[in-house]
C-alpha positions, 0 to 999 in steps of 0.5 A, a space after each residue: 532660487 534667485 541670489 543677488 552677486 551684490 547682496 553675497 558680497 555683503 556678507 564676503 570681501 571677495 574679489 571674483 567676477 560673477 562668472 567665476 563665482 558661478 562656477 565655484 559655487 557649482 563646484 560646491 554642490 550650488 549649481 548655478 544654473 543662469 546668471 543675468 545682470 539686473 538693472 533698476 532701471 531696463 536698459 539701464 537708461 544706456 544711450 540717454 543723455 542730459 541735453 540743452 535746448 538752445 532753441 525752440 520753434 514752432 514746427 512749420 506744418 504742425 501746431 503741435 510740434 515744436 523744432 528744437 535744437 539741443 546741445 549734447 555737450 559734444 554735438 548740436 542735434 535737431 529734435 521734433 517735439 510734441 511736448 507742451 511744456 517744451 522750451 528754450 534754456 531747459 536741461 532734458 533728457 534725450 534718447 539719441 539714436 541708436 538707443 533701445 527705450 524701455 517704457 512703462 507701459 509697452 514694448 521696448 522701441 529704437 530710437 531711428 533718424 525719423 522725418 516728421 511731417 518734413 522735419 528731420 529729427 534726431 533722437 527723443 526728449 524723454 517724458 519720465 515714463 518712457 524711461 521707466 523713471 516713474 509714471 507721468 506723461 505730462 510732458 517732458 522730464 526737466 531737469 535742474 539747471 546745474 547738471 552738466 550738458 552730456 552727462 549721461 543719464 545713468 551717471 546721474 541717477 546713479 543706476 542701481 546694477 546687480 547679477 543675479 544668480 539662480 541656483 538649482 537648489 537640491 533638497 539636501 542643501 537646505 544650509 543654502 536657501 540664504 545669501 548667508 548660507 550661500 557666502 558660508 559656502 563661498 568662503 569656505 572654498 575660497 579660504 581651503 582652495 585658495 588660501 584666502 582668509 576669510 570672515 564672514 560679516 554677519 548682520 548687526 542684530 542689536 534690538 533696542 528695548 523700549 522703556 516701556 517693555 512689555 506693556 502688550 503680552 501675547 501667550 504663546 500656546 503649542 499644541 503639538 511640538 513635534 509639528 512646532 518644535 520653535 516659537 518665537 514672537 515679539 510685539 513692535 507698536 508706533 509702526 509707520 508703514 511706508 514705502 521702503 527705502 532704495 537699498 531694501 528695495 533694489 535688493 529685493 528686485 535683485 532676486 525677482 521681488 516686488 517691494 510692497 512696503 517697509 514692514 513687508 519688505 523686512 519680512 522678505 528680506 530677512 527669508 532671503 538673507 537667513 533662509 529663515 521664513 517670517 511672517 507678520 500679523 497686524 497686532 490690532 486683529 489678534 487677541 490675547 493668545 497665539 495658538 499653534 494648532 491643527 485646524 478644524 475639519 471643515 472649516 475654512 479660511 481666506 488666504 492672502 490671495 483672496 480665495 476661500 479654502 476648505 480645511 482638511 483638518 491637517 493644516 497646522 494654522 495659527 490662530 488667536 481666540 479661536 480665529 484662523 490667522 496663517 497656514 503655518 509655514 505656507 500662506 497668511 490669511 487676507 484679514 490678519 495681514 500688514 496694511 498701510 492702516 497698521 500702527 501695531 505689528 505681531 512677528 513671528 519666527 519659528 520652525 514648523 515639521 518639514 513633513 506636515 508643511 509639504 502635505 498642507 502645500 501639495 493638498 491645497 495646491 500652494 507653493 510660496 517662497 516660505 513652503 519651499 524653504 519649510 518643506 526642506 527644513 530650516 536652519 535651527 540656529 537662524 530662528 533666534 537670529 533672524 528675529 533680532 535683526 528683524 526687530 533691528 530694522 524694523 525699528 529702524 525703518 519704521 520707528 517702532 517701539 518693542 513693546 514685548 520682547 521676543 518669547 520663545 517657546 522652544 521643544 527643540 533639542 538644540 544640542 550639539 552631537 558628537 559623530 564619529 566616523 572614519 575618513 575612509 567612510 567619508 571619503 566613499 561617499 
């Protein structure tokens, strides 16, 4: 399992470096098994730098390319252009020699003293693709005047860096499948093994209730609660699907993560914060109902990747009159999922038999980021949370009304248990 250093420590103020972090974290059972930076940009656009061309000429045995020289601040170089939007007085960026460039499409290349066509040239003026800044290759990336000759290009930009942690999660450290459970962790060995003091920063779980509540209800129906012991769903309506902001998506690329849009992103967020799976339906395909039951023997079901199953008849599904939506706690299906056509949004957040979840996964052959944390059992005490902040960003990132408040239909005894043993006990094991 993949943990951000910058994400932990948005729940901890704490000053270690990611090295010494690994190691306590092994130290508490949460082997770190690789620790790597991450850049948003690759190569964090190192040896890059802003230039200014102070002067532009046609290359004497090339049509097509230009000599120009560029001020970088310190130094004069001369660099051979082929750009057709190259000129005099314009503020560029340039890959000086010596630099590892990173393009969108193909393999990393040094930047070399080359001589083209018998000119020499030092270095690259960098169309925006080569940077791995975005995807056009019309012609070289211009910038506005005002910036500073020699400023380098990840100041900026202000390049998002990170580490990332991978921890060889045992199946008995199911308290650790969230940067949350991961920083409790943390906390508790720094404050007991080095006298700090230390709290955690839980995230603001504060919804706001539509004044026009409860105007969309959906019942919630459980056919078994031994295999769906907790239920929560709530309704958003006026959701403006769209890409996410920066910070939700570099956290997300911290961990390995492709953003695909806000309301997805949220989902994926909040499994990796709390270690609490969600999952989101397009309200406008569901019915009246949710109904968590078995699935029909024989019946089949297209899955969010496109491929067709055949259903064994132990499946838990969700469904709405009748119509599969979800393989609980495993996969969802192509025709219920969030589109970038969907106004309307049905949450769901729930516990589903860890058991009952590992056999579905193992007989269709899938494994997903949310049956890896089912099969080993989710935080009880999460589910309630991870819904209201889930709720509380999605009105934020989206504009979305809520329009049925969260329901929960709740088997699950959640009462605390008194366990006595001796010191002794404990201490052998």
């Amino acid at each position: 399992m993949k943990i951000s250093f910058n994400w932990l420590k948005s729940y901890l103020d704490f000053d270690l470096t990611p090295e010494r972090t690994s190691e306590i974290l092994t130290d508490t059972g949460l082997e770190i098994e690789g620790l790597q930076k991450f850049e948003e940009i690759k190569g964090g656009l190192d040896g890059v730098v802003v230039g200014e061309v102070i002067s532009c000429e046609p290359h004497p045995d090339a049509d097509r390319l230009k000599v120009t020289r560029v001020s970088l601040g310190e130094e004069n170089v001369q660099i051979v252009c082929g750009a057709p939007n190259i000129g005099k007085g314009q503020k560029v960026l340039v890959a000086t020699v010596g630099t590892n460039l990173h393009p969108n499409d193909g393999e990393t290349f040094k930047i070399k003293k080359a001589k083209i066509r018998g000119v020499e040239s030092f270095g690259m003026i960098c169309a925006e693709d080569e940077l791995g800044l975005g995807a056009s290759h019309e012609g070289i990336l211009i910038l506005p005047d005002e910036i500073t000759t020699g400023t380098p290009a990840a100041t900026f930009y202000n390049i998002y860096t990170d580490f990332q942690l991978e921890i060889g999660l045992t199946p008995n450290r199911c308290d650790a499948m969230g940067h949350i459970g991961v920083a409790r962790d943390l906390k508790a060995f720094l404050n007991f093994h080095e006298n700090q003091n230390l709290s955690l920063r839980l995230p603001d779980t504060e919804i706001i209730i539509s004044e026009k509540k409860d105007t969309d209800r959906i019942t919630i129906e459980i056919e078994d609660p031994k295999l769906c012991p907790r239920y929560i769903g709530a309704i958003l309506d006026n959701v403006k699907v769209q890409e996410s902001p920066n910070w939700l998506k570099n956290r997300l690329k911290s961990i390995g993560l492709e953003p695909i849009n806000n309301v997805v992103d949220v989902s994926n967020f909040i499994m990796y914060e709390y270690g609490t799976p969600m999952h989101t339906f397009d309200r406008n395909q569901l019915g009246s109902n949710i109904s968590v039951k078995k699935a029909d023997k024989g019946s089949s079901f297209k899955t969010l990747d496109g491929i067709e199953r055949k259903l064994n008849g132990e499946e838990l599904m969700i469904t709405s009159e009748d119509k599969n939506l979800c393989i609980a706690g495993v996969f969802g299906g192509l025709d219920s999922g969030v589109s970038e056509n969907t106004t309307s949004i049905f949450l769901e957040s729930a516990i589903f038999n860890a058991t009952s979840v590992r056999k579905t996964s193992k007989a269709h052959a899938i494994q997903t980021d949310a049956s890896f944390r089912f099969e080993r059992g989710v935080d009880p005490t999460f589910t309630t949370d991870a819904m209201k902040r889930a709720i509380s960003l999605l009105q934020e990132l989206t504009g979305g009304n809520l329009t049925m408040k969260p329901v929960v239909v709740d088997e699950f005894d959640s009462s605390e248990k008194k366990i006595c043993f001796s010191i002794d006990f404990l201490n052998q094991r």
